[in-house]
C-alpha positions in Angstrom: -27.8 -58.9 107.6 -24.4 -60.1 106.3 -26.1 -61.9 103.4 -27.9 -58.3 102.6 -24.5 -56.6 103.3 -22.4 -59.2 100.7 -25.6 -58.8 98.0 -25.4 -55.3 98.0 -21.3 -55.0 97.7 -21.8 -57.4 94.8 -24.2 -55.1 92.8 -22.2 -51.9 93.5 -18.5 -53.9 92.2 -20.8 -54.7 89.3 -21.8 -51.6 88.5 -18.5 -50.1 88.8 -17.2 -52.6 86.1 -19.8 -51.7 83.7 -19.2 -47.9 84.4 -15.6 -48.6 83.2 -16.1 -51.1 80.3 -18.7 -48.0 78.9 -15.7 -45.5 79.6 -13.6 -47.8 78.0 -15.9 -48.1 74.6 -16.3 -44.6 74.7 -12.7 -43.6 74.4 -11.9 -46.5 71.5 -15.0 -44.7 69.4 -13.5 -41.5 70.1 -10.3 -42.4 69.4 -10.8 -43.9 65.9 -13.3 -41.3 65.0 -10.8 -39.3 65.2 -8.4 -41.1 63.1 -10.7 -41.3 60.5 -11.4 -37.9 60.4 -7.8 -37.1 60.1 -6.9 -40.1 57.7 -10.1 -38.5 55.3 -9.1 -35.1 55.9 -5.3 -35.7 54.5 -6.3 -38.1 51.5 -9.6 -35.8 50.1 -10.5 -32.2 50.4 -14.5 -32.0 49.5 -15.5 -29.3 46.9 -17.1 -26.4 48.8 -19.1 -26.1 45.6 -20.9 -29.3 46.0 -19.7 -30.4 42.2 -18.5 -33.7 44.1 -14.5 -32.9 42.7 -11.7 -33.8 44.9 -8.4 -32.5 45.1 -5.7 -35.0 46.5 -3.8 -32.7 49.2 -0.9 -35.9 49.9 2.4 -34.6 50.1 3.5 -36.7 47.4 0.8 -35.4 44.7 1.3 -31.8 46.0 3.8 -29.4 44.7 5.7 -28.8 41.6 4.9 -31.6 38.8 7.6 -34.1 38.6 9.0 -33.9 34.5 10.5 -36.7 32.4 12.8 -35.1 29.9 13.5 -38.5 28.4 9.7 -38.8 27.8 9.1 -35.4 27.0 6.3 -35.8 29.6 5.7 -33.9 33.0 3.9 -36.0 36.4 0.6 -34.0 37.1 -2.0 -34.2 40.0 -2.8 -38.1 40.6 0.4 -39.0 38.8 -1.2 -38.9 35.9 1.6 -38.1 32.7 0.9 -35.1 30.9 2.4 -34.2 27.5 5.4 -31.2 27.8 4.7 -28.7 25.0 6.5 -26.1 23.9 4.8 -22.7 23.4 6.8 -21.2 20.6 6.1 -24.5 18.9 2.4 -23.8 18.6 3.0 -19.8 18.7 6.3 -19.5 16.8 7.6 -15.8 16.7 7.8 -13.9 13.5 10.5 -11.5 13.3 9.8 -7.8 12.8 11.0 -6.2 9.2 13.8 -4.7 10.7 15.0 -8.0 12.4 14.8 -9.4 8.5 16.4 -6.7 7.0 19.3 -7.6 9.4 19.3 -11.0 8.8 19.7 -10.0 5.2 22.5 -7.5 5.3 25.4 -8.7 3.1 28.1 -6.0 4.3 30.7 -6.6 1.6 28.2 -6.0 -1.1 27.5 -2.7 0.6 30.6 -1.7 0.2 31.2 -2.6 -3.3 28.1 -0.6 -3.9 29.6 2.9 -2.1 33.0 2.4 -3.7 31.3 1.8 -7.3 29.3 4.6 -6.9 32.0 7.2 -5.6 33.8 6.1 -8.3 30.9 6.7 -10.8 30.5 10.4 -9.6 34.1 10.9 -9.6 36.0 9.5 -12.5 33.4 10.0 -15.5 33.0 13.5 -14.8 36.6 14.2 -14.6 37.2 12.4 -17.4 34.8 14.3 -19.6 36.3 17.7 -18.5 39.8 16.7 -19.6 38.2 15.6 -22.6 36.9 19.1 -23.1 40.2 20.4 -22.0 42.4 18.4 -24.2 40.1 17.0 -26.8 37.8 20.1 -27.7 38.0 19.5 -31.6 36.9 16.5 -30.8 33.8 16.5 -29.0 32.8 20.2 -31.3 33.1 17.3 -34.6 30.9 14.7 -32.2 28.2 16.8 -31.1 27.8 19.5 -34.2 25.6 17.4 -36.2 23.1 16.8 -33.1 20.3 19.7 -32.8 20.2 21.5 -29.6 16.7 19.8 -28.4 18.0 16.6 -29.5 21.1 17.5 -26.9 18.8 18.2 -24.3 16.5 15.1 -24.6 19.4 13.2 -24.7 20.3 14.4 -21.1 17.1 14.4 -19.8 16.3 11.3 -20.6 20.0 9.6 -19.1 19.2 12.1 -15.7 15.5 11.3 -15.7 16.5 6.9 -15.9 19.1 7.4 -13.4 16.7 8.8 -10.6 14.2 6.2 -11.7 16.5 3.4 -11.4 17.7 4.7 -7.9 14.2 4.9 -6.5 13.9 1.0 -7.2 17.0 0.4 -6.1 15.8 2.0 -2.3 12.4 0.0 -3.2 13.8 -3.1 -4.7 16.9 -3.7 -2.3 16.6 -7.3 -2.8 17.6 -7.4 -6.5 21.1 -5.9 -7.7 20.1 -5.2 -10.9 19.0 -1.5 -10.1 22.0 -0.9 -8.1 24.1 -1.8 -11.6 21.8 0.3 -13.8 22.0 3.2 -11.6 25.7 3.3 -11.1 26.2 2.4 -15.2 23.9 5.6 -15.8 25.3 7.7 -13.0 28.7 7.3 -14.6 27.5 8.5 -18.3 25.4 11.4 -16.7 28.5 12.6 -15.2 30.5 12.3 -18.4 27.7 14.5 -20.5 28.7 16.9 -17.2 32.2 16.5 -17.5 31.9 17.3 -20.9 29.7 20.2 -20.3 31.6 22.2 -17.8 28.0 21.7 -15.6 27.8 24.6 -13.6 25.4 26.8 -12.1 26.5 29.4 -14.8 28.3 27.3 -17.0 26.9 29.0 -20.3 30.8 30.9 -19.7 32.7 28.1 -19.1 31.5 26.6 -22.7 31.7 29.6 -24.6 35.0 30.1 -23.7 35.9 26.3 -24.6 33.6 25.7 -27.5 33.1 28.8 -28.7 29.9 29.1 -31.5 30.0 25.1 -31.3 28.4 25.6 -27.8 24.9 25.2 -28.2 24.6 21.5 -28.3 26.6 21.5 -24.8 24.5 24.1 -23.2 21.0 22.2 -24.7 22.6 19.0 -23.2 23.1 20.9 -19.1 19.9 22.3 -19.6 18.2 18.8 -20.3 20.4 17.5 -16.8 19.2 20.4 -14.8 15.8 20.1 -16.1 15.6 16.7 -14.6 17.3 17.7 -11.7 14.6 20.2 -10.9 11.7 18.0 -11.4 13.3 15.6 -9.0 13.3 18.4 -6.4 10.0 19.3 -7.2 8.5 15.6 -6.9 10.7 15.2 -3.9 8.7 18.1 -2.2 5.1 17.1 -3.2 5.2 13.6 -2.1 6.7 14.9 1.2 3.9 17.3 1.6 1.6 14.2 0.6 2.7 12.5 3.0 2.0 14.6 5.8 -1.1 15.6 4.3 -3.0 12.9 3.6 -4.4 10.4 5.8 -3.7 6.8 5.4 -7.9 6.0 6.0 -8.0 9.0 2.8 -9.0 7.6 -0.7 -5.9 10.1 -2.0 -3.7 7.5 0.0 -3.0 5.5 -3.3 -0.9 8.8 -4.2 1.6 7.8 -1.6 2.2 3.5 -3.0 5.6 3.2 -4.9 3.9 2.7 -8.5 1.7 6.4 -8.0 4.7 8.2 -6.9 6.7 6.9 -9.8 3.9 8.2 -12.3 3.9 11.2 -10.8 7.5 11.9 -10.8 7.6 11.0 -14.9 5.0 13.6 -15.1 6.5 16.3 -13.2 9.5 15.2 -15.3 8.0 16.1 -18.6 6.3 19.3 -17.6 10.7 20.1 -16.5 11.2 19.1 -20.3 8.2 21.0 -22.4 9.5 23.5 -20.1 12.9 23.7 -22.1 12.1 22.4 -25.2 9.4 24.5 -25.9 10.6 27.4 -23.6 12.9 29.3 -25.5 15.8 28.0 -23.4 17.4 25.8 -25.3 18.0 28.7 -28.4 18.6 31.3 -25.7 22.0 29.8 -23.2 
């Protein structure tokens, strides 16, 4: 019975010991299961599209890429070196019109230009009435042998090139020739004013200075106020084309610069036949 007794104590401490190695090599294989689930989980996230890509999730690839300025590089995912650009390199901005027309202001010519033309308007005109003032003799022995119509082309013509030359001045800003024509013909299309005592009724005025020698002098204010009047009416048509016509509209190529010039040279005659051939010019 004792021998029975020992045997059986024998198998039951045996047992026990192999119950606790197996709990034993059940908790190590938990254990680093575990930690390679974790140590997996932090180095790779899977795809949950199945394409096989993996994004490295480690705190030092994560975040904002790291940039070399002296490189002109930037650190990307993996630490991989990726090229800097510089999008207004590739896209550079273009500056509007307005933006270029500021760039290209020169203010001191400006206003040169305003001074030479108030000038212009000012000084010929008074010149020319104290030449008809002081000098009346003298401008009755210049403009005698000149025919009335003659007068008046004259005048129209100087008027007519002086609005011509100031509509490519507003077109042709770049270039300073225009500017100089117009303010050189300004100046003599206020002395032939000056001259002429212009005036709305300033048929008067030169019959009381020049007398029966008047006729050249009134052709001459006709001929200015001729072109004057065809400016106003081109003014008023190209306005009204303008607003009337549509820019998809085959008329549209009455609106470009070159049209509208054409047109204002025509209206511009018309003003003339108008006096030459009008009975104006032997009636003031």
């Amino acid at each position: 019975m004792a021998t029975e007794q020992q045997s059986t104590d024998q198998f039951t401490a045996r047992q026990s010991a192999d119950t606790a190695n197996v709990d034993t090599a059940n908790t190590t294989g938990t254990a680093d299961v575990v930690d390679t689930v974790n140590v997996e989980s932090t180095a790779t996230v899977a795809d949950p599209a199945g394409s096989g890509i993996s994004a490295d999730i480690d705190s030092g690839t994560l975040g904002t890429p790291e940039t070399s300025d002296a490189l002109g590089t930037q650190i990307g995912p993996g630490h991989r070196p990726v090229r800097r650009t510089d999008p207004s390199a590739s896209h550079p901005r273009v500056p509007s019109m307005a933006e270029r027309e500021r760039s290209e202001w020169h203010k001191s010519r400006w206003i040169v230009f305003i001074v030479a033309l108030l000038v212009a308007i000012i000084v010929p005109y008074w010149a020319g009435r104290q030449l008809a003032m002081t000098g009346t003799q003298t401008v009755v022995d210049a403009v005698s042998p000149i025919d009335p119509r003659g007068a008046a082309l004259i005048a129209w013509v100087v008027t007519s090139m002086t609005f011509m030359t100031l509509g490519m001045a507003v077109m042709e800003t770049r270039k300073v020739i225009w500017r100089v024509l117009f303010i050189l013909l300004l100046a003599v299309e206020q002395l032939i004013s000056g001259v002429g005592l212009l005036r709305l009724n300033f048929w008067y005025s030169t019959y009381v200075v020049y007398g029966d020698a008047a006729a050249p002098i009134n052709a001459a204010n006709l001929g200015i106020l001729a072109s004057a009047i065809g400016l106003a009416v081109f003014a008023v048509l190209y306005v009204g084309l303008l607003v009337l016509i549509r820019k998809d509209s085959p008329l549209n190529v009455l609106t470009r610069s070159w049209s509208a010039l054409a047109i204002f040279f025509v209206i511009e005659l018309v003003a003339l036949a108008v006096v030459l051939f009008g009975g104006l010019v032997t009636t003031v």
